[in-house]
C-alpha positions as CSV (number, residue, x, y, z in Angstrom):
1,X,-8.3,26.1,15.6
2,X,-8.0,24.1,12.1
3,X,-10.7,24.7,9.4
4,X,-12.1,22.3,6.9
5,X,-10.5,24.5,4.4
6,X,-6.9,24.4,5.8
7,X,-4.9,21.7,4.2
8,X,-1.3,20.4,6.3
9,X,2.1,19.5,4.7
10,X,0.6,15.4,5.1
11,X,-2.6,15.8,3.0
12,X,-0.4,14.4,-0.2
13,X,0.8,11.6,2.0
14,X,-2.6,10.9,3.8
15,X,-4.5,11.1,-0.2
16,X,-2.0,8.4,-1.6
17,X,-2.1,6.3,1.6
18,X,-6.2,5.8,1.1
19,X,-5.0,5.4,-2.5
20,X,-3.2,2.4,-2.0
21,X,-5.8,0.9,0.8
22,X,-8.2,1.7,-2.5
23,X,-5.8,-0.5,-4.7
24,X,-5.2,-3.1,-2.4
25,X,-9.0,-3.6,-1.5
26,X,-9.5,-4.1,-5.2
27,X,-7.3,-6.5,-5.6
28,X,-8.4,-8.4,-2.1
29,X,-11.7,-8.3,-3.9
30,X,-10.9,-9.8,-6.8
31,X,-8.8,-12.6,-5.8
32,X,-9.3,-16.1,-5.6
33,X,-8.7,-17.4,-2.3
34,X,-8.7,-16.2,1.5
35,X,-5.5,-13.9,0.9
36,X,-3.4,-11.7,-1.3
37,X,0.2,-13.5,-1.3
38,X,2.8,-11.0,-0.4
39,X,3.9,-11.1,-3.8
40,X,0.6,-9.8,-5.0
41,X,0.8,-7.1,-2.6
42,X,3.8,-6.1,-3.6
43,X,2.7,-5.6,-7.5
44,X,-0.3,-3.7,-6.6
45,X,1.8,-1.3,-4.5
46,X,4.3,-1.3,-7.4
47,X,7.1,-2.6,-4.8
48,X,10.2,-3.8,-7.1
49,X,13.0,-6.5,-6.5
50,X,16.2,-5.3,-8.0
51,X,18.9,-8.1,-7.8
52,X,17.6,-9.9,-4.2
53,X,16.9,-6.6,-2.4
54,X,13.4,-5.1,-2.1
55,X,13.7,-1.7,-2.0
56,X,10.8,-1.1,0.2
57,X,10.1,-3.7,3.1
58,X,8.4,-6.7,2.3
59,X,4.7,-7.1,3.9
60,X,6.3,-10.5,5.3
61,X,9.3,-8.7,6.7
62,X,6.6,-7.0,9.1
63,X,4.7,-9.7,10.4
64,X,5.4,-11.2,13.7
């Protein structure tokens, strides 16, 4: 049985997941338009481009 008080190894993960829906709902919020372009995504979750290759996927790279 898991208490309200016990905390797991992915509370630090889980706490700077709803951080970034937090940013990204901001910035939705804010914008002008429909949509956040996926370069707008990327500098609110502080994605960087070094020399042609994204470090961390692309929000386009996902999409079907």
């Amino acid at each position: 049985m898991v208490t309200l008080g016990t905390r797991t190894v992915s509370d630090h993960v889980a706490l700077a997941e709803i951080e970034l829906c937090g940013e990204l709902m901001i910035a939705a919020s804010a914008a002008i338009g429909e949509r956040l372009s996926a370069d707008r995504i990327d500098e609110v979750l502080n994605v960087r481009v070094i020399a042609e290759r994204t470090t961390v996927p692309r929000q386009t790279d996902h999409r079907g």
